[in-house]
C-alpha positions in Angstrom: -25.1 134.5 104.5 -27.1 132.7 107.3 -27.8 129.1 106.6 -31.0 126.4 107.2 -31.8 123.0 107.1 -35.1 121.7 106.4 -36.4 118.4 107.4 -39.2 116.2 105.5 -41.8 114.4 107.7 -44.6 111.8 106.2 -47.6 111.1 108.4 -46.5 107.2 108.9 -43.0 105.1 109.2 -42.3 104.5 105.4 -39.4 105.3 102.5 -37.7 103.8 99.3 -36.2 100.7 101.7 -38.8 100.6 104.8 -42.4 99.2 103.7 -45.2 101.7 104.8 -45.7 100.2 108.6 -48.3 101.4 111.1 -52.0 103.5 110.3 -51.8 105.3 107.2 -52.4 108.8 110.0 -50.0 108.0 112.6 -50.6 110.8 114.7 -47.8 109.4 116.9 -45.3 109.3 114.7 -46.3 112.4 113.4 -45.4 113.8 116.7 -42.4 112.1 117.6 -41.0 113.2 113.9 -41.3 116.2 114.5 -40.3 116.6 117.8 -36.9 114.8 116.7 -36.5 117.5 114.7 -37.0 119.9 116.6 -34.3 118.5 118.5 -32.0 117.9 116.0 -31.6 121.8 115.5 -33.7 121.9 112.0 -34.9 125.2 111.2 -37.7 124.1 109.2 -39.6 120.7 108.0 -41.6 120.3 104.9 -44.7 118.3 104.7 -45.3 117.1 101.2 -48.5 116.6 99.1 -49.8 113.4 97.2 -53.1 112.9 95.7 -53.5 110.1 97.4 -52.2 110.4 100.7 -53.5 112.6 104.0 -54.4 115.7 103.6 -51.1 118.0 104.4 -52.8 121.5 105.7 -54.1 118.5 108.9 -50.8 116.6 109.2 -49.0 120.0 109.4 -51.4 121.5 112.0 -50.9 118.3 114.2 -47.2 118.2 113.9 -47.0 122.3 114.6 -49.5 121.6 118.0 -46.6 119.4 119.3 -43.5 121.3 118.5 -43.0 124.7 119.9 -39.6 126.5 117.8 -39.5 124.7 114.4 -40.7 126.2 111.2 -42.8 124.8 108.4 -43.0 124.4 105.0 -46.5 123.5 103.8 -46.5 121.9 100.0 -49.4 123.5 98.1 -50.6 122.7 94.3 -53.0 125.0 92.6 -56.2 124.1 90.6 -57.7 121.9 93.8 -58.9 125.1 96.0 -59.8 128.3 94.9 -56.6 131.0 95.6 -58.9 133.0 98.2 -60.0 130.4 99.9 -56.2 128.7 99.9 -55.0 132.2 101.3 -57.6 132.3 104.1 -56.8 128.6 105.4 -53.1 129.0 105.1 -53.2 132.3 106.9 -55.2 130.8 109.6 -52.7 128.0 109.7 -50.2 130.3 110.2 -52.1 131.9 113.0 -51.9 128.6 114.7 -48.3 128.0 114.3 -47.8 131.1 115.2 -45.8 132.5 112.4 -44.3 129.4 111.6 -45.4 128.4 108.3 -44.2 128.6 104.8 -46.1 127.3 101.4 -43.8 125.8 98.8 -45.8 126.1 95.6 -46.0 122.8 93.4 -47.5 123.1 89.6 -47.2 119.7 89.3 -44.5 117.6 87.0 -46.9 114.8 86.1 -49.9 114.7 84.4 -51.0 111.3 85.7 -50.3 112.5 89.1 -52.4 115.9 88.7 -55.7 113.6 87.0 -55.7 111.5 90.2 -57.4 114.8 91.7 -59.1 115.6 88.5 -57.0 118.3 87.4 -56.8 117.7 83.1 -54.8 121.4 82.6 -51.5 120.5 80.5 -48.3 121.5 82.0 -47.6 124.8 80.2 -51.0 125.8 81.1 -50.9 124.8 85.3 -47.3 127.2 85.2 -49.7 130.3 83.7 -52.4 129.2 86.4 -49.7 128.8 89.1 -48.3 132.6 88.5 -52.1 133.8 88.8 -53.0 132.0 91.8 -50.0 133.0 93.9 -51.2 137.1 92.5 -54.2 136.0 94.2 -52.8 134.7 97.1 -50.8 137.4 97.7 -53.8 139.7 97.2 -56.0 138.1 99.5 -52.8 138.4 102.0 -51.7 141.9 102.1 -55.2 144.0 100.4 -56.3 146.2 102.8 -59.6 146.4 101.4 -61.6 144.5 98.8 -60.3 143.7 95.5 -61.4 142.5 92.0 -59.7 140.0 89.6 -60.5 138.7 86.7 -57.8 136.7 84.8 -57.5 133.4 83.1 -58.3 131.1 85.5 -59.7 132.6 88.4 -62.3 135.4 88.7 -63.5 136.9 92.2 -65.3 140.0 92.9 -64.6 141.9 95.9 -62.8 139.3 97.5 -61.4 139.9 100.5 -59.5 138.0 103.4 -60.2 139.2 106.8 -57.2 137.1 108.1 -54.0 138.4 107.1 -50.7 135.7 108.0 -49.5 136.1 111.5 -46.0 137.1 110.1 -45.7 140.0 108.1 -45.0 138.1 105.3 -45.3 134.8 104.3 -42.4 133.2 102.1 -43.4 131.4 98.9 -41.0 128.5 98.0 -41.1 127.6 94.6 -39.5 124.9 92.2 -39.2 123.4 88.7 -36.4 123.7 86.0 -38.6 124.4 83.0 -38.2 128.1 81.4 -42.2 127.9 82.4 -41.0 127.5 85.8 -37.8 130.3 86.2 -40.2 132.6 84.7 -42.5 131.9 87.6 -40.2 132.0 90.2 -38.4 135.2 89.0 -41.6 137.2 89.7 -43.1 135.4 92.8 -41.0 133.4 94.3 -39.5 133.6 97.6 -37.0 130.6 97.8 -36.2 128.8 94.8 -35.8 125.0 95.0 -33.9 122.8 93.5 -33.4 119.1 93.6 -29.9 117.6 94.5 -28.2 118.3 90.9 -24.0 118.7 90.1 -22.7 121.4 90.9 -22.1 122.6 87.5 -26.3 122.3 87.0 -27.0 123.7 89.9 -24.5 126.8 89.4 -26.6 127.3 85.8 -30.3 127.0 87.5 -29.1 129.3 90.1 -27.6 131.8 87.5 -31.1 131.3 85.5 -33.1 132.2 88.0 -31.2 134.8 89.4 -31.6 136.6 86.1 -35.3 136.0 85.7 -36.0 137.6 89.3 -33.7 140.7 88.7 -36.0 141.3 85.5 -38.4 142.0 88.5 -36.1 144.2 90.2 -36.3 141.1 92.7 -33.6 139.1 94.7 -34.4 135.3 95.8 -32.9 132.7 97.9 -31.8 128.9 96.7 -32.7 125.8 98.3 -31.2 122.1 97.2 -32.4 118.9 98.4 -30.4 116.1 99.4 -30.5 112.5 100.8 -27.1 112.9 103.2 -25.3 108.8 104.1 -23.1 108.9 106.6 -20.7 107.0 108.1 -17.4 106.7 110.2 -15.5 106.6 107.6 -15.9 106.8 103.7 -16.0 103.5 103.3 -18.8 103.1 105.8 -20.5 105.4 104.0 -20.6 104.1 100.1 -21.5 100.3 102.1 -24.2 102.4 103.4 -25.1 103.5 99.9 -25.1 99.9 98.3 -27.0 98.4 101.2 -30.0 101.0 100.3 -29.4 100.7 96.4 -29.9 97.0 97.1 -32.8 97.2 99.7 -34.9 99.5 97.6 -34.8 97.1 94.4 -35.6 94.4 96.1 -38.3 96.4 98.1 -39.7 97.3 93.8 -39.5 94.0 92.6 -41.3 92.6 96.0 -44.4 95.4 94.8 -44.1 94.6 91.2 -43.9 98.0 90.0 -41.4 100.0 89.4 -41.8 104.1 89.8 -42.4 105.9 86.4 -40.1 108.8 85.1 -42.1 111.9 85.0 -42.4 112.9 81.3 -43.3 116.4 81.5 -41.1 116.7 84.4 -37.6 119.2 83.3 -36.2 118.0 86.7 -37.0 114.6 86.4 -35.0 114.8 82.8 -32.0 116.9 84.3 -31.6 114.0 87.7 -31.8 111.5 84.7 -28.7 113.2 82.7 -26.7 113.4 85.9 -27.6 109.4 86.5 -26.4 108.8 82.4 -23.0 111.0 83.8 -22.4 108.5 86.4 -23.4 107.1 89.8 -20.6 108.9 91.5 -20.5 112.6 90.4 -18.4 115.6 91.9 -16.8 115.2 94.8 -19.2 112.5 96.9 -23.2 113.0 95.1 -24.5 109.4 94.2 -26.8 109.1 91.5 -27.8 105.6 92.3 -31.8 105.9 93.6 -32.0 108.4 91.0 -31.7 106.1 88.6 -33.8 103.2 90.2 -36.6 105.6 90.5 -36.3 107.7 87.2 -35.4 110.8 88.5 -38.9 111.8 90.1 -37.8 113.3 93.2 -35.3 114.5 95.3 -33.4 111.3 95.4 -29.7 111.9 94.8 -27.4 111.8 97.8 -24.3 113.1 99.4 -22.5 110.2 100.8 -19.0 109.9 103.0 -18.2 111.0 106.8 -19.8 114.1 108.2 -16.8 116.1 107.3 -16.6 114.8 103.7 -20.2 115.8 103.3 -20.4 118.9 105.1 -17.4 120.2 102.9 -20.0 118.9 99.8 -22.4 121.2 100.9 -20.3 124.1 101.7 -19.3 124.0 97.9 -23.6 124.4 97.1 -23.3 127.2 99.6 -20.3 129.3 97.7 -23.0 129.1 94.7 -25.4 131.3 96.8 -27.6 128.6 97.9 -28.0 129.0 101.9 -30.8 126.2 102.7 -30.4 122.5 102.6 -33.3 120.3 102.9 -32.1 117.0 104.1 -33.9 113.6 104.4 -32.8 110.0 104.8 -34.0 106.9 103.7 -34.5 105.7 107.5 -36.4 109.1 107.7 -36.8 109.5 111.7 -33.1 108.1 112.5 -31.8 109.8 110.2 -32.8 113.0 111.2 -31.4 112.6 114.2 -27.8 111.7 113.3 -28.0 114.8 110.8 -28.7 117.0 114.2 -25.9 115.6 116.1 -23.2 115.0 113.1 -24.2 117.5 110.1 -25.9 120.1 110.8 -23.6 121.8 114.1 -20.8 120.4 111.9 -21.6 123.0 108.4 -23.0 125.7 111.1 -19.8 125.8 112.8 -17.8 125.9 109.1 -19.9 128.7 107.8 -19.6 130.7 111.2 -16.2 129.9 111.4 -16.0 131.4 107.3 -17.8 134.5 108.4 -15.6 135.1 111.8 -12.6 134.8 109.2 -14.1 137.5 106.5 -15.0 140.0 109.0 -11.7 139.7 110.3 -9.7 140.3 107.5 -11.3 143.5 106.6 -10.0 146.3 106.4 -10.6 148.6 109.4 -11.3 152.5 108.6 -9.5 155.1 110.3 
């Protein structure tokens, strides 16, 4: 099994330690972040969506016009544009990047988050409107001629997409850890991600999902997210960890507000059980912004030297999950020391695995 890694850009300077600094569309940074990973030897970066922040289809079209090899992943959530029209602009943006894009699917784990945008479905109900709209996605994508639907939330007659994606497919990444969720991604999914969970978790959401796509007669792949702190040594490393526990509570009580726990969220709840476990779980994950920001987002993170964490991921990988998406909390630097310490560092380990295998086959005569 091949592996990625996947990057995370924001359109300005900002994280859980670093203050937002410099215009809210920093089209330089924009560039230079992605640029640096492009460098760093990522094979993909995701570019995230928040009701209240740029619009991502723009931020991902600017930071595609100034790479040339790196792949996309465009976050999407239903119920704001009609599917057709979502499959027309996303297949033009993939005509633009050339075949580089990807759309990870997000139903949407808060309800205060999804009213900001004036979207009042409950969460049961956005997970029945998510598996229709990626139908019609996928309809407007791949029909050869003009088609009808009528379903429960959307209804379009002869609609038809003149623009088909510049690949011949384009994957669907997909997420959450409710039942609502696996049934989803069994039947439409492409890439199933999770966030940074135990391994134990992880191994049951990847069994989980595994079952609901063969029900399909489907296979998927597994992504994880993590928030990788390096250092020399391990030592280093968990100072490195304290340092941004510290800098990112003080950076809360500074705003006055803490970040909510998302309810409705199954993932949210799951980081939150792995926090009540510990702050140090298997061999090196640390649970410690987790908890400080109540489990609503990929948060948790694999701390010790490049080796010690390389090895961490390697034990995701034996689980069957082949693509990493890795972010810091200095975002932009980060990325960078991931290019020249982790990433070649896991490449070489699982190359070096697969050298060994074939070589220990048996040869027929």
């Amino acid at each position: 099994m091949s592996v990625q890694f996947i990057g995370m850009i924001g359109h300005r300077l900002a994280s859980e330690i670093i203050p937002p600094t410099g215009p809210i569309f920093d089209k330089k940074y924009i560039a230079d972040f992605a640029k640096a990973h492009e460098d760093a030897g990522f094979d993909r970066i995701l570019v995230a969506y928040a009701s209240d922040q740029p619009d991502a289809f723009l931020v991902t079209a600017h930071a595609g016009a100034s790479t040339s090899r790196i792949h996309f992943l465009l976050a999407h959530r239903p119920g704001f544009v009609a599917p057709t029209l979502a499959a027309r602009k996303l297949a033009t943006l993939d005509h633009l990047l050339e075949g580089r894009l990807a759309v990870h699917i997000i139903s949407g784990g808060s309800d205060a988050e999804q009213k900001r945008d004036g979207d009042f479905e409950l969460k049961a109900s956005r997970y029945r409107r998510t598996d229709e709209y990626i139908d019609v996605l996928k309809q407007s994508w791949y029909s050869e001629k003009g088609y009808d639907h009528q379903g429960e939330f959307y209804q379009a007659e002869n609609a038809f997409s003149a623009i088909k994606p510049y690949q011949k497919h384009l994957p669907v990444f997909f997420g959450g850890s409710s039942d609502d969720a696996i049934r989803v991604a069994g039947k439409q999914a492409d890439v199933f991600a999770l966030w940074g969970e135990p391994l134990e978790s992880a191994r049951e959401t990847v069994g989980a999902v595994k079952a609901s796509a063969a029900r399909h007669q489907r296979e998927i792949d597994f992504s994880i997210s993590f928030r990788p702190i390096l250092g020399n040594t391990e030592e280093e490393a968990w100072a490195k960890a304290d340092e941004i526990l510290a800098k990112a509570t003080a950076q809360q009580a500074e705003k006055g507000t803490t970040l909510a726990p998302k309810p409705q969220s199954v993932g949210a709840q799951r980081l939150l059980n792995a926090v009540a476990q510990g702050d140090r779980l298997d061999s090196c994950l640390w649970t410690g912004i987790a908890g400080l920001i109540g489990g609503g987002s990929n948060s948790t993170a694999l701390v010790g030297t490049p080796e010690q964490v390389s090895d961490a991921l390697l034990k995701y990988y034996d689980l069957g999950i082949t693509t990493f998406l890795i972010r810091g909390f200095d975002p932009l630097n980060d990325a960078v020391e991931y290019g020249k310490h982790l990433i070649p560092l896991t490449r070489a380990k699982i190359a070096a695995r697969q050298a060994a295998r074939q070589n220990t086959q048996p040869t027929l005569v």
